[in-house]
N, C-alpha and C positions, 0 to 999 in steps of 0.2 A: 229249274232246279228240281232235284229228283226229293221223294221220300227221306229213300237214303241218304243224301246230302244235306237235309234238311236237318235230318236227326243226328247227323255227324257235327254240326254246325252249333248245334242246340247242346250236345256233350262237349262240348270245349269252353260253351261260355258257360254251362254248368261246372267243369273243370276249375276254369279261373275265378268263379264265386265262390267256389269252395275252396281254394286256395287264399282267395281274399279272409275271408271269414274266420280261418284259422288262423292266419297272420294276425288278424286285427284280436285275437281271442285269446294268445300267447301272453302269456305272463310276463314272459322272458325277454318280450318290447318294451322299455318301457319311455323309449325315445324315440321318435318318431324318425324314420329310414323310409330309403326309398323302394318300392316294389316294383322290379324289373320281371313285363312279362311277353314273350317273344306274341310279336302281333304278325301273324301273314296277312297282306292287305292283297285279295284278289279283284280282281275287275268285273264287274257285274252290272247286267244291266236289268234295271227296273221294268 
């Protein structure tokens, strides 16, 4: 896996915590829903 890939990888799960965080930080929740978030699962090897 490249740099770039690296850091591509590292802004998406920064993307979905900060998505998380504002979800969880809305006022306007105040019953608990579900958080639908599109996962690509690629094949990798260790």
């Amino acid at each position: 896996m490249t740099i770039t890939e690296k850091i591509a990888n590292a802004k998406k799960r920064i993307d979905e915590l900060e998505r998380l965080i504002k979800y969880w930080n809305d006022s306007d929740h105040d019953e608990a829903k579900i958080v639908n978030f599109t996962m690509n699962i690629e094949n990798r090897v260790a």
